[in-house]
ZAMARGU-4260 file (C-alpha; in steps of 0.2 Angstrom, whole numbers, plus 5000, padded with zeros to 4 digits):
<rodrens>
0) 4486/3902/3079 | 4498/3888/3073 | 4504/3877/3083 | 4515/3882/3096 | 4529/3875/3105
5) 4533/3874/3124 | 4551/3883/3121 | 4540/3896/3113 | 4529/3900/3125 | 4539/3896/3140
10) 4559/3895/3142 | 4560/3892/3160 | 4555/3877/3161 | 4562/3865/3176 | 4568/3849/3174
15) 4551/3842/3185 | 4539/3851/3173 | 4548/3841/3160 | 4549/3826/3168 | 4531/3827/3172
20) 4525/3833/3154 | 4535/3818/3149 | 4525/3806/3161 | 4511/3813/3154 | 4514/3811/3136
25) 4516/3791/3140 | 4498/3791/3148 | 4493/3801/3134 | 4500/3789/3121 | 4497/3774/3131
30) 4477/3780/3135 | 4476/3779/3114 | 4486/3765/3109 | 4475/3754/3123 | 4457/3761/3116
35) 4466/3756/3096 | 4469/3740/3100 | 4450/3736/3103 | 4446/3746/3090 | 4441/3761/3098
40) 4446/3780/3101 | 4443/3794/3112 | 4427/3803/3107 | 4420/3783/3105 | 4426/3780/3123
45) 4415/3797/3128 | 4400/3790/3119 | 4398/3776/3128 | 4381/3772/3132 | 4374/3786/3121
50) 4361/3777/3109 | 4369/3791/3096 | 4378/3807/3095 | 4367/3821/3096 | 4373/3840/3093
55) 4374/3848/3109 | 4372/3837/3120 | 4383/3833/3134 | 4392/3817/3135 | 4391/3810/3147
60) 4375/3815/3152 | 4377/3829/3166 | 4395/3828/3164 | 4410/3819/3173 | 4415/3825/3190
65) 4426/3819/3202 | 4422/3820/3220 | 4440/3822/3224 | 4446/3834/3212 | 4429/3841/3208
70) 4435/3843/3192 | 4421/3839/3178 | 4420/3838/3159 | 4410/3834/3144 | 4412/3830/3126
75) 4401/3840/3115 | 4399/3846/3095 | 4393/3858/3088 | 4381/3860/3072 | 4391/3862/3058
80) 4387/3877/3053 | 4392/3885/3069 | 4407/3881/3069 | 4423/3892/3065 | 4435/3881/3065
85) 4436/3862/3058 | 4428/3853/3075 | 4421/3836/3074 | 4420/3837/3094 | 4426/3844/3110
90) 4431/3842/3126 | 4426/3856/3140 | 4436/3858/3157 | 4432/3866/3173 | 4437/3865/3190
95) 4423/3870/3202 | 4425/3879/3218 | 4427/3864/3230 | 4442/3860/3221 | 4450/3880/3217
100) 4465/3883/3228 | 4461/3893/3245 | 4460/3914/3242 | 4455/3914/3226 | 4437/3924/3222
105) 4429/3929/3204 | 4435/3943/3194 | 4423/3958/3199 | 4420/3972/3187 | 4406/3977/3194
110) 4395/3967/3183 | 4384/3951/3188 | 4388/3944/3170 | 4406/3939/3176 | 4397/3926/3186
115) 4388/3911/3184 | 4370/3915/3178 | 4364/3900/3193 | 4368/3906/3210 | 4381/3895/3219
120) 4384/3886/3204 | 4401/3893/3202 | 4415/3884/3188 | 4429/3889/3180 | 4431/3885/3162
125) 4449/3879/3161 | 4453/3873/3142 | 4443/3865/3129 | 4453/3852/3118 | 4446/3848/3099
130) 4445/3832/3092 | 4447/3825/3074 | 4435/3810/3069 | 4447/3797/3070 | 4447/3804/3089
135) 4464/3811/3090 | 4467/3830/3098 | 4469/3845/3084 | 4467/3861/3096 | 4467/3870/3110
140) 4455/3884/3113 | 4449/3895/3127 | 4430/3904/3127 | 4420/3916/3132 | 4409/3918/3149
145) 4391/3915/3139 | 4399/3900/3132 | 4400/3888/3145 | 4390/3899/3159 | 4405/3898/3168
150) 4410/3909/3185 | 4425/3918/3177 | 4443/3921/3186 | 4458/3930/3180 | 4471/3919/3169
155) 4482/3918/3186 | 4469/3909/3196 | 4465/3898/3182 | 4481/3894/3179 | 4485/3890/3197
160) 4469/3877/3195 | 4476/3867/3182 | 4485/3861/3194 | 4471/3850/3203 | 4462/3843/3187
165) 4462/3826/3192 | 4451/3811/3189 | 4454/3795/3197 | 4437/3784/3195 | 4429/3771/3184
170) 4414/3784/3179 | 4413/3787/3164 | 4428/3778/3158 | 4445/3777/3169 | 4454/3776/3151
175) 4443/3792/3146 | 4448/3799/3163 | 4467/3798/3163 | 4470/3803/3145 | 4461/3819/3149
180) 4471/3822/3166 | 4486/3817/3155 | 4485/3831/3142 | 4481/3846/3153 | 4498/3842/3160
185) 4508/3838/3142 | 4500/3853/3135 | 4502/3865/3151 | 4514/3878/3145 | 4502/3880/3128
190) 4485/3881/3141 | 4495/3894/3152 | 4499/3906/3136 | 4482/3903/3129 | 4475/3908/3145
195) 4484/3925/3147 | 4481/3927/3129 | 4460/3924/3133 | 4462/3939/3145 | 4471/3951/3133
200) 4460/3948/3119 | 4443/3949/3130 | 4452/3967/3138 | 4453/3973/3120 | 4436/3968/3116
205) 4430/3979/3129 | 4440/3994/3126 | 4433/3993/3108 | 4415/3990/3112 | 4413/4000/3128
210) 4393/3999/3125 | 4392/3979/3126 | 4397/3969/3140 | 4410/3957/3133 | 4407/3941/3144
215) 4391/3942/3136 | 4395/3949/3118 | 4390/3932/3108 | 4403/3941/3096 | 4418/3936/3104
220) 4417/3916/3107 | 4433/3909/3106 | 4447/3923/3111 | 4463/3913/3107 | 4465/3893/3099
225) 4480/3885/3094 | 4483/3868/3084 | 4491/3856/3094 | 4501/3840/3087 | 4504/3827/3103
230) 4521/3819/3090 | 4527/3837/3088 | 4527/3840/3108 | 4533/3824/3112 | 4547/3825/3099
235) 4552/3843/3107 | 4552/3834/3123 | 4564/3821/3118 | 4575/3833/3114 | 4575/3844/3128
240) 4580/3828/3141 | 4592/3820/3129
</rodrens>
């Protein structure tokens, strides 16, 4: 997909959404602009302290979490020959259980495969962002179960976690830390259609390959991705609270 605009996936959105998408974006900007001025970008900031950047490999090691939230995340690439779309690196989000609201329990279709493969070890995959080399957000995009080992939950229940996503600390890097809790709130009415779509698209698969089980089919990897531009939505935004 292109890029798509708020208005375009969402026309109902209230003056406090906007006024907190617009919060956001001076975070988001401001997060960017502080890490130029030394020199520095996002995907450096996430480095830090890795003696190089290996394929693969989580950075930081074993992931950010907050003990608050219990949000987590890691910045990872992928060799370059897997990947299906231009990727330098990414960001992946979750929120685990300590942090999902009250009531909400794993899709069950009567296969263990929508779970985590480690008992009690029990995530939701919220959003991964893309990143060009000069550190800068080019995508959003959504995956599958195998991808992440994630516990999966219905697009709803994700959505209602986005909510929570929140880091507050020093560890790995506070700048890191509130760019990140920035953009899942800029970008929310993009997340929210690209997680309904992620459910469609997964519910296809499986009416179309009955024989496989689609959370573990390494065919379907990415079930929807759209390219974001942070001047395009901050420009829509201007326009809407003018």
């Amino acid at each position: 997909m292109t890029g798509i605009t708020p208005f375009a996936v969402s026309q109902d959105l209230s003056r406090g959404a906007l006024s907190r998408m617009t919060e956001a974006a001076v975070q988001v900007v401001d997060c960017i602009r502080e890490l130029h001025d030394v020199g520095s970008n996002l995907v450096v900031e996430a480095l830090r302290g890795g003696a190089q950047f290996t394929e693969w490999e989580h950075y930081p090691t074993n992931d950010a979490r907050d003990p608050k939230s219990h949000a987590q995340y890691f910045l990872h690439a992928h060799a370059p020959d897997s990947r299906d779309s231009p990727d330098y690196a990414h960001f992946h989000t979750f929120m685990r259980s300590e942090g999902m609201p009250h009531g909400i329990r794993p899709y069950s279709v009567g296969a263990a495969t929508a779970l985590s493969a480690e008992a009690g070890d029990v995530m939701a995959h919220l959003i991964a962002i893309s990143m060009t080399p000069a550190g800068m957000p080019e995508r959003l995009f959504t995956t599958n179960r195998w991808v992440t080992a994630e516990t999966w939950y219905v697009a709803p229940d994700v959505i209602s976690m986005l909510e929570g996503f929140s880091f507050d600390g020093d560890e790995p890097s506070r700048i890191l830390n509130r760019w990140l809790t920035a953009m899942l709130v800029l970008f929310r009415p993009q997340i929210e259609h690209l997680l309904i779509e992620r459910d469609r698209v997964v519910e296809r698969w499986r009416s179309r390959h009955p024989e496989s089980d689609v959370f573990e089919d390494r065919r379907l990897e990415v079930p929807s991705s759209l390219e974001i531009s942070l001047d395009q939505q901050i420009s829509w935004l201007d326009g809407k609270l003018e």
